[in-house]
C-alpha positions in Angstrom: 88.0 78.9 105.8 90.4 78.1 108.7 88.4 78.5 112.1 91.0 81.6 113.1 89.7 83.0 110.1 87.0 86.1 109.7 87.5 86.9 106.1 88.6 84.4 103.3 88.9 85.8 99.7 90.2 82.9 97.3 90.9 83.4 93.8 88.4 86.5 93.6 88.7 88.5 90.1 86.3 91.9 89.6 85.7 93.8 86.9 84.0 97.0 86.8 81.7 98.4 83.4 83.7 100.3 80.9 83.0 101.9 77.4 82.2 100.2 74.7 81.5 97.2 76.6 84.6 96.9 77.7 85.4 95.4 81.4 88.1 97.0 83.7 89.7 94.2 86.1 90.4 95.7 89.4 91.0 92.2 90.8 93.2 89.2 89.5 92.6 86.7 91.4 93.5 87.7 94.8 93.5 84.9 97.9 93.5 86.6 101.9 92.8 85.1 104.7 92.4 87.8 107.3 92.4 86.5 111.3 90.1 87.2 113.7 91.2 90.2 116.5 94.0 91.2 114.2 95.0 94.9 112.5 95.3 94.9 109.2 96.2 98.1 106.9 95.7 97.8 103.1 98.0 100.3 101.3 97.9 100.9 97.5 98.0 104.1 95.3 94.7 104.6 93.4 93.1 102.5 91.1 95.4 99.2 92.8 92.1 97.9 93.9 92.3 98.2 97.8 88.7 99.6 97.9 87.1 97.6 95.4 88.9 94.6 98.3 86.6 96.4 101.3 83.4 96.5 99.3 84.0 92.7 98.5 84.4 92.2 102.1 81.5 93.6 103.2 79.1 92.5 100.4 78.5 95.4 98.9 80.3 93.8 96.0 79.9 90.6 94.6 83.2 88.4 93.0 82.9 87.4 89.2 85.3 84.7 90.1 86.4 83.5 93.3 84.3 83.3 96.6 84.5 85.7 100.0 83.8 83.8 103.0 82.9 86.1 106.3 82.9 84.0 109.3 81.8 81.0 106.9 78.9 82.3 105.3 79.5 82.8 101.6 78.6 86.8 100.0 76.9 84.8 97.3 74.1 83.3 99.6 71.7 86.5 99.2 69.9 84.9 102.6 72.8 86.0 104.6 73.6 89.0 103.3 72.3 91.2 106.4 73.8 89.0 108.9 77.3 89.2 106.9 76.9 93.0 107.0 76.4 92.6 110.8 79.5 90.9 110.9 81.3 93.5 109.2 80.7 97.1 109.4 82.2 99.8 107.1 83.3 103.5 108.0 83.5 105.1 104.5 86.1 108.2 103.7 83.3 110.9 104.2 81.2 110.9 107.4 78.3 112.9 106.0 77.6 110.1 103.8 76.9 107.8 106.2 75.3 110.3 109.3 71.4 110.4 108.8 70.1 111.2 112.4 69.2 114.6 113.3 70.8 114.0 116.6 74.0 112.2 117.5 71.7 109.7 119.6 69.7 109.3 116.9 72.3 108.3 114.5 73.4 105.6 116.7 70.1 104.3 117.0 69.4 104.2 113.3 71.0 100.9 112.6 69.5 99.3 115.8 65.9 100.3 114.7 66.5 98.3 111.6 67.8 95.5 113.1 64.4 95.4 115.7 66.6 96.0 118.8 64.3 96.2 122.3 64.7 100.2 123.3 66.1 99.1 126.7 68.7 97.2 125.0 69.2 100.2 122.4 69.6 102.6 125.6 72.5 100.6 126.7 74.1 100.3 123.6 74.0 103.9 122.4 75.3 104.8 125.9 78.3 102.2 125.9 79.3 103.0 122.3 79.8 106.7 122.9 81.2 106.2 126.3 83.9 103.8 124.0 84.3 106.3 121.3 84.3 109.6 123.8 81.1 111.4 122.3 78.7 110.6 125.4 78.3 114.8 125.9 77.5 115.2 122.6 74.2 113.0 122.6 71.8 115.3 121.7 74.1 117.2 119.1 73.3 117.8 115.5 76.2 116.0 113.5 76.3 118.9 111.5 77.9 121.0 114.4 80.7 117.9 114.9 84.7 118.6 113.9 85.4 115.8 111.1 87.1 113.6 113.4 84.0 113.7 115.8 81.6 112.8 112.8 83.9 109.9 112.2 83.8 108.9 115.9 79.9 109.1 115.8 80.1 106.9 112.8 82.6 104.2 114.2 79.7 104.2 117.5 77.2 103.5 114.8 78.9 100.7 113.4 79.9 99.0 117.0 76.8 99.5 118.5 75.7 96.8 116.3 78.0 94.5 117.8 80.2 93.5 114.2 83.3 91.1 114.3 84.6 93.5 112.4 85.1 97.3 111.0 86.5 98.2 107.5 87.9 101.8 107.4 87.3 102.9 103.8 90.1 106.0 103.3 88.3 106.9 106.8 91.0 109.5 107.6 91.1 110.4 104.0 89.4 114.0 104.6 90.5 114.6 108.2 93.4 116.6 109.6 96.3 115.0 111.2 94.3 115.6 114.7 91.4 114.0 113.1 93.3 111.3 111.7 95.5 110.4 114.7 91.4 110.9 116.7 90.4 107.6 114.4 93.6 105.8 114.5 93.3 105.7 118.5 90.1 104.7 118.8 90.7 102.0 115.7 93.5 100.4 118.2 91.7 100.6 121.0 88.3 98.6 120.0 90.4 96.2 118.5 92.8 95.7 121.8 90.2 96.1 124.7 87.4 94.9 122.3 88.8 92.2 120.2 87.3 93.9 117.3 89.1 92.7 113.8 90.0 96.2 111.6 90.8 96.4 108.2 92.3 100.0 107.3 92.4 100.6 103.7 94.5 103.7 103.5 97.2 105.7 101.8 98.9 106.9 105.1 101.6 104.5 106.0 102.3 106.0 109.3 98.8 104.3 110.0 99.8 100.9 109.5 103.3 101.0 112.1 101.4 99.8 114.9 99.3 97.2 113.3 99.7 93.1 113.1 100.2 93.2 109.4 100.7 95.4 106.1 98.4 94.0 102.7 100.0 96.1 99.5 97.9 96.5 96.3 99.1 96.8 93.2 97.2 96.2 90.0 94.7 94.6 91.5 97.6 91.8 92.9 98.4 91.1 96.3 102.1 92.4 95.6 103.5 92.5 99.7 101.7 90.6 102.6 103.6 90.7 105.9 104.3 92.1 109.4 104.8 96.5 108.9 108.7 96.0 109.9 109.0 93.3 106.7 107.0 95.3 104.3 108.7 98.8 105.3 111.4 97.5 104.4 111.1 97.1 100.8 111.8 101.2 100.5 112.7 101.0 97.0 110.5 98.6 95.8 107.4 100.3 97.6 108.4 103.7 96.1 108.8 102.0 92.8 105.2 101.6 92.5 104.5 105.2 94.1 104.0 104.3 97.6 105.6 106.2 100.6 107.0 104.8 103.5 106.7 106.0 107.2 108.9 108.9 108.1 111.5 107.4 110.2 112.0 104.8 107.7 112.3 107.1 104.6 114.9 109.1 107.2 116.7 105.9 107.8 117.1 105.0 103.7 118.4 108.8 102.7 120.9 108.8 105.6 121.8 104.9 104.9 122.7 106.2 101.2 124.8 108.9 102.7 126.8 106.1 104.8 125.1 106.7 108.1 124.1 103.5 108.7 121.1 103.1 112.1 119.2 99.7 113.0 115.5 99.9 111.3 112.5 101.2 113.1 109.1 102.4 112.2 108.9 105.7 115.3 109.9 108.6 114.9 110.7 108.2 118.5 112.9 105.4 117.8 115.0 106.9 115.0 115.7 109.6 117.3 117.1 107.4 120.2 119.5 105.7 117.6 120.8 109.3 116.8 121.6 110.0 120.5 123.5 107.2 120.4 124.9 107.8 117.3 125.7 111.3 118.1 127.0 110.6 121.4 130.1 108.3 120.5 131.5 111.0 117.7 
Protein backbone atom coordinates (compact mmCIF):
# COMPACT_ATOMS: atom_id res chain seq x y z
CA UNK A 1 0.00 0.00 0.00
CA UNK A 2 1.10 3.55 -0.89
CA UNK A 3 0.90 5.76 2.41
CA UNK A 4 -2.03 8.05 0.66
CA UNK A 5 -3.69 4.91 0.45
CA UNK A 6 -6.88 3.57 2.75
CA UNK A 7 -7.99 0.68 0.71
CA UNK A 8 -5.66 -1.59 -1.59
CA UNK A 9 -7.34 -4.52 -3.41
CA UNK A 10 -4.60 -6.37 -5.67
CA UNK A 11 -5.33 -9.09 -7.88
CA UNK A 12 -8.52 -10.14 -5.62
CA UNK A 13 -10.78 -13.00 -7.44
CA UNK A 14 -14.28 -14.24 -5.45
CA UNK A 15 -16.39 -16.75 -6.11
CA UNK A 16 -19.63 -17.39 -4.55
CA UNK A 17 -21.26 -21.29 -4.01
CA UNK A 18 -23.32 -22.52 -6.87
CA UNK A 19 -25.26 -25.76 -7.71
CA UNK A 20 -23.75 -28.74 -8.25
CA UNK A 21 -20.58 -27.52 -6.85
CA UNK A 22 -20.17 -25.18 -9.13
CA UNK A 23 -18.37 -21.65 -8.29
CA UNK A 24 -19.72 -18.27 -9.58
CA UNK A 25 -16.79 -15.68 -10.03
CA UNK A 26 -17.95 -12.30 -9.18
CA UNK A 27 -14.37 -11.05 -9.13
CA UNK A 28 -11.39 -11.50 -11.72
CA UNK A 29 -8.77 -10.25 -10.36
CA UNK A 30 -9.54 -6.69 -9.63
CA UNK A 31 -6.48 -4.15 -8.38
CA UNK A 32 -7.88 -0.49 -6.57
CA UNK A 33 -6.15 1.55 -4.66
CA UNK A 34 -8.61 3.99 -3.09
CA UNK A 35 -7.07 7.46 -1.38
CA UNK A 36 -7.60 8.59 1.83
CA UNK A 37 -10.33 11.80 2.05
CA UNK A 38 -11.48 11.12 -1.45
CA UNK A 39 -15.31 10.32 -2.99
CA UNK A 40 -15.57 7.48 -4.76
CA UNK A 41 -18.86 6.07 -6.54
CA UNK A 42 -18.86 2.47 -7.80
CA UNK A 43 -21.49 2.06 -10.56
CA UNK A 44 -22.41 -1.33 -12.17
CA UNK A 45 -25.70 -3.03 -13.15
CA UNK A 46 -26.47 -6.08 -11.04
CA UNK A 47 -24.56 -9.07 -10.70
CA UNK A 48 -21.06 -6.80 -12.03
CA UNK A 49 -19.78 -7.39 -8.62
CA UNK A 50 -19.73 -3.73 -7.07
CA UNK A 51 -21.26 -5.14 -3.78
CA UNK A 52 -19.41 -8.26 -3.50
CA UNK A 53 -16.25 -5.12 -3.84
CA UNK A 54 -17.83 -3.26 -0.47
CA UNK A 55 -18.13 -6.44 1.52
CA UNK A 56 -14.36 -7.27 0.62
CA UNK A 57 -13.62 -3.85 1.83
CA UNK A 58 -14.96 -4.03 4.91
CA UNK A 59 -14.14 -7.72 5.82
CA UNK A 60 -17.12 -9.14 5.72
CA UNK A 61 -15.77 -11.04 2.82
CA UNK A 62 -12.63 -12.68 2.48
CA UNK A 63 -10.50 -12.80 -1.24
CA UNK A 64 -9.87 -16.41 -2.64
CA UNK A 65 -7.03 -14.82 -4.48
CA UNK A 66 -5.54 -11.59 -4.04
CA UNK A 67 -5.13 -9.51 -0.74
CA UNK A 68 -7.29 -6.24 0.72
CA UNK A 69 -5.18 -3.99 2.65
CA UNK A 70 -7.26 -1.28 4.91
CA UNK A 71 -4.90 1.20 6.20
CA UNK A 72 -2.06 -1.62 6.08
CA UNK A 73 -3.59 -4.30 7.96
CA UNK A 74 -4.34 -7.27 5.82
CA UNK A 75 -8.49 -8.76 5.96
CA UNK A 76 -6.72 -12.04 6.23
CA UNK A 77 -5.12 -11.44 9.78
CA UNK A 78 -8.38 -12.65 11.80
CA UNK A 79 -6.59 -10.49 14.86
CA UNK A 80 -7.41 -7.34 13.23
CA UNK A 81 -10.56 -7.89 11.98
CA UNK A 82 -12.53 -5.55 14.52
CA UNK A 83 -10.07 -2.80 14.28
CA UNK A 84 -10.38 -3.02 10.20
CA UNK A 85 -14.19 -2.84 10.75
CA UNK A 86 -13.45 0.33 12.88
CA UNK A 87 -11.68 1.64 10.12
CA UNK A 88 -14.36 1.20 7.76
CA UNK A 89 -18.02 1.34 8.43
CA UNK A 90 -20.85 0.20 6.14
CA UNK A 91 -24.44 1.75 5.66
CA UNK A 92 -26.32 -1.14 3.92
CA UNK A 93 -29.42 -0.49 1.26
CA UNK A 94 -32.11 -1.01 4.09
CA UNK A 95 -31.85 0.84 7.36
CA UNK A 96 -34.05 -1.50 9.36
CA UNK A 97 -31.46 -4.02 8.91
CA UNK A 98 -29.01 -2.33 10.61
CA UNK A 99 -31.22 -0.11 13.47
CA UNK A 100 -31.47 -2.26 16.72
CA UNK A 101 -32.04 0.40 19.53
CA UNK A 102 -35.38 1.10 20.80
CA UNK A 103 -34.46 4.65 20.81
CA UNK A 104 -32.49 6.80 18.30
CA UNK A 105 -29.92 7.46 21.26
CA UNK A 106 -29.80 4.06 21.87
CA UNK A 107 -28.93 3.00 18.44
CA UNK A 108 -25.98 5.32 18.39
CA UNK A 109 -24.76 4.02 21.43
CA UNK A 110 -24.95 0.33 20.40
CA UNK A 111 -21.71 0.24 18.64
CA UNK A 112 -19.87 2.21 21.36
CA UNK A 113 -21.05 -0.27 24.17
CA UNK A 114 -19.22 -2.90 22.20
CA UNK A 115 -16.36 -1.20 21.59
CA UNK A 116 -16.13 -0.43 25.82
CA UNK A 117 -16.39 3.38 25.23
CA UNK A 118 -16.43 5.44 28.86
CA UNK A 119 -20.24 6.84 29.07
CA UNK A 120 -18.87 10.47 29.28
CA UNK A 121 -17.11 9.93 26.14
CA UNK A 122 -20.23 8.05 24.60
CA UNK A 123 -22.43 11.33 25.71
CA UNK A 124 -20.29 13.40 23.54
CA UNK A 125 -20.18 11.34 20.80
CA UNK A 126 -23.88 10.46 20.38
CA UNK A 127 -24.48 14.28 20.77
CA UNK A 128 -21.86 15.41 18.10
CA UNK A 129 -22.90 12.67 15.57
CA UNK A 130 -26.56 13.75 15.49
CA UNK A 131 -25.68 17.35 15.69
CA UNK A 132 -23.45 16.35 12.27
CA UNK A 133 -26.11 14.30 10.76
CA UNK A 134 -29.24 16.78 11.84
CA UNK A 135 -31.20 14.15 14.12
CA UNK A 136 -30.22 15.75 17.60
CA UNK A 137 -34.37 16.35 18.28
CA UNK A 138 -35.01 13.09 17.55
CA UNK A 139 -32.95 11.49 20.48
CA UNK A 140 -35.33 9.78 22.26
CA UNK A 141 -37.41 8.59 19.08
CA UNK A 142 -38.24 5.08 18.20
CA UNK A 143 -36.60 4.49 14.61
CA UNK A 144 -39.62 2.96 13.68
CA UNK A 145 -41.51 6.45 13.58
CA UNK A 146 -38.28 7.88 11.25
CA UNK A 147 -38.94 8.80 7.23
CA UNK A 148 -36.44 6.42 5.31
CA UNK A 149 -34.02 9.10 4.85
CA UNK A 150 -33.93 9.88 8.64
CA UNK A 151 -33.34 6.07 9.43
CA UNK A 152 -30.48 6.26 7.03
CA UNK A 153 -29.14 9.47 8.82
CA UNK A 154 -29.42 7.62 12.18
CA UNK A 155 -27.50 4.95 10.67
CA UNK A 156 -24.63 6.97 9.05
CA UNK A 157 -24.45 8.67 13.03
CA UNK A 158 -24.04 5.06 14.13
CA UNK A 159 -21.31 4.39 11.90
CA UNK A 160 -19.32 7.96 12.57
CA UNK A 161 -19.75 7.91 16.03
CA UNK A 162 -17.26 5.27 16.03
CA UNK A 163 -14.74 7.45 14.54
CA UNK A 164 -14.03 5.14 10.93
CA UNK A 165 -11.56 6.40 8.18
CA UNK A 166 -14.13 5.44 6.23
CA UNK A 167 -17.95 4.74 5.20
CA UNK A 168 -19.09 2.30 2.39
CA UNK A 169 -22.66 3.15 1.16
CA UNK A 170 -24.11 -0.23 0.17
CA UNK A 171 -27.14 0.80 -2.52
CA UNK A 172 -27.84 3.16 0.66
CA UNK A 173 -30.30 5.29 -1.39
CA UNK A 174 -31.41 2.23 -3.00
CA UNK A 175 -35.00 2.29 -1.15
CA UNK A 176 -35.37 5.99 -0.50
CA UNK A 177 -37.15 8.71 -2.52
CA UNK A 178 -35.36 11.26 -4.39
CA UNK A 179 -35.72 13.55 -1.04
CA UNK A 180 -34.33 10.73 0.78
CA UNK A 181 -31.70 10.13 -1.52
CA UNK A 182 -30.50 13.73 -2.21
CA UNK A 183 -30.94 13.75 2.37
CA UNK A 184 -27.90 11.02 2.17
CA UNK A 185 -26.02 12.31 -0.67
CA UNK A 186 -25.63 15.75 1.35
CA UNK A 187 -24.64 14.49 4.37
CA UNK A 188 -22.20 11.87 2.40
CA UNK A 189 -20.38 15.15 1.00
CA UNK A 190 -20.40 16.90 3.83
CA UNK A 191 -18.54 14.36 6.40
CA UNK A 192 -16.14 13.75 3.79
CA UNK A 193 -15.38 17.69 3.13
CA UNK A 194 -15.60 19.17 6.75
CA UNK A 195 -14.67 15.66 8.21
CA UNK A 196 -12.12 14.20 5.94
CA UNK A 197 -14.10 11.08 5.96
CA UNK A 198 -13.14 8.69 2.80
CA UNK A 199 -16.78 7.37 1.05
CA UNK A 200 -17.21 4.78 -1.14
CA UNK A 201 -20.83 4.85 -2.81
CA UNK A 202 -21.70 1.71 -4.49
CA UNK A 203 -24.75 2.74 -6.37
CA UNK A 204 -26.79 2.60 -9.53
CA UNK A 205 -27.72 6.40 -9.56
CA UNK A 206 -25.19 8.18 -11.65
CA UNK A 207 -26.43 11.55 -10.71
CA UNK A 208 -24.78 10.54 -7.36
CA UNK A 209 -21.38 10.29 -8.51
CA UNK A 210 -21.18 14.13 -10.51
CA UNK A 211 -19.84 15.67 -7.56
CA UNK A 212 -17.43 13.09 -6.47
CA UNK A 213 -13.34 12.77 -7.01
CA UNK A 214 -13.76 9.76 -9.10
CA UNK A 215 -16.20 7.15 -10.95
CA UNK A 216 -15.07 3.02 -10.46
CA UNK A 217 -17.43 1.01 -13.25
CA UNK A 218 -18.12 -2.70 -12.73
CA UNK A 219 -18.58 -4.94 -15.19
CA UNK A 220 -18.32 -8.64 -14.98
CA UNK A 221 -16.65 -8.61 -12.09
CA UNK A 222 -13.70 -6.29 -14.12
CA UNK A 223 -12.74 -2.95 -13.35
CA UNK A 224 -14.00 -1.75 -16.95
CA UNK A 225 -13.71 2.49 -16.39
CA UNK A 226 -11.61 4.09 -13.49
CA UNK A 227 -11.42 7.94 -13.74
CA UNK A 228 -12.55 11.49 -12.75
CA UNK A 229 -16.96 11.58 -13.32
CA UNK A 230 -16.29 14.19 -16.40
CA UNK A 231 -13.85 11.28 -18.17
CA UNK A 232 -16.10 8.38 -17.33
CA UNK A 233 -19.47 10.27 -18.39
CA UNK A 234 -18.19 10.59 -21.29
CA UNK A 235 -18.10 7.25 -22.54
CA UNK A 236 -22.20 7.56 -23.29
CA UNK A 237 -22.25 4.86 -25.60
CA UNK A 238 -20.01 2.61 -24.23
CA UNK A 239 -21.60 2.94 -20.63
CA UNK A 240 -25.09 2.39 -22.13
CA UNK A 241 -23.62 -0.54 -23.98
CA UNK A 242 -23.28 -2.40 -20.94
CA UNK A 243 -26.84 -1.09 -19.53
CA UNK A 244 -25.67 1.79 -17.48
CA UNK A 245 -27.26 5.33 -17.60
CA UNK A 246 -25.63 8.39 -17.60
CA UNK A 247 -26.51 11.69 -15.65
CA UNK A 248 -29.31 13.72 -17.15
CA UNK A 249 -27.65 16.58 -18.61
CA UNK A 250 -25.16 14.35 -20.22
CA UNK A 251 -27.73 11.97 -21.75
CA UNK A 252 -29.51 15.59 -22.91
CA UNK A 253 -26.18 16.68 -24.36
CA UNK A 254 -25.58 13.05 -26.53
CA UNK A 255 -29.44 13.09 -28.04
CA UNK A 256 -29.21 16.77 -29.02
CA UNK A 257 -25.30 16.29 -30.21
CA UNK A 258 -26.87 13.43 -32.59
CA UNK A 259 -29.39 15.95 -33.81
CA UNK A 260 -26.46 18.49 -34.65
CA UNK A 261 -26.80 20.69 -31.68
CA UNK A 262 -23.59 20.60 -30.59
CA UNK A 263 -22.99 22.22 -26.45
CA UNK A 264 -19.53 21.86 -24.34
CA UNK A 265 -20.02 18.75 -21.85
CA UNK A 266 -21.17 19.13 -18.29
CA UNK A 267 -22.46 16.94 -15.62
CA UNK A 268 -25.60 19.81 -13.99
CA UNK A 269 -28.46 20.19 -15.03
CA UNK A 270 -27.75 23.68 -14.18
CA UNK A 271 -25.01 23.89 -16.47
CA UNK A 272 -26.70 22.44 -19.58
CA UNK A 273 -29.19 24.96 -19.12
CA UNK A 274 -26.76 28.00 -19.09
CA UNK A 275 -25.21 26.63 -22.44
CA UNK A 276 -28.81 26.82 -23.92
CA UNK A 277 -29.24 30.51 -22.99
CA UNK A 278 -26.36 31.02 -24.76
CA UNK A 279 -27.21 28.91 -27.39
CA UNK A 280 -30.56 30.29 -27.69
CA UNK A 281 -29.63 33.75 -27.43
CA UNK A 282 -27.37 34.10 -30.66
CA UNK A 283 -30.27 32.51 -33.05
Amino acid sequence: MEKTDLLALENVFFAYPGEEGQRIKVLKGVDLRLEKGSFVTVLGHNGSGKSTLAKLMNALLLPEEGSVWVNGMNTRDEAMLWEIRRHVGMVFQNPDNQIVGATVEDDVAFGLENMGVDPAEMRQRIDQVLRAVEMEQYLQVQPHRLSGGQKQRVAIAGIMAMRPSAIILDEATAMLDPKGRQEVMQLAHQLNREEGVTIINITHFPEEAIDGDRVIVMENGNVLMDGHPREVFRQVEQLQRIGLDVPFAVRLRHELAARGIELPFCLHQEELVEHLCRLLSTR
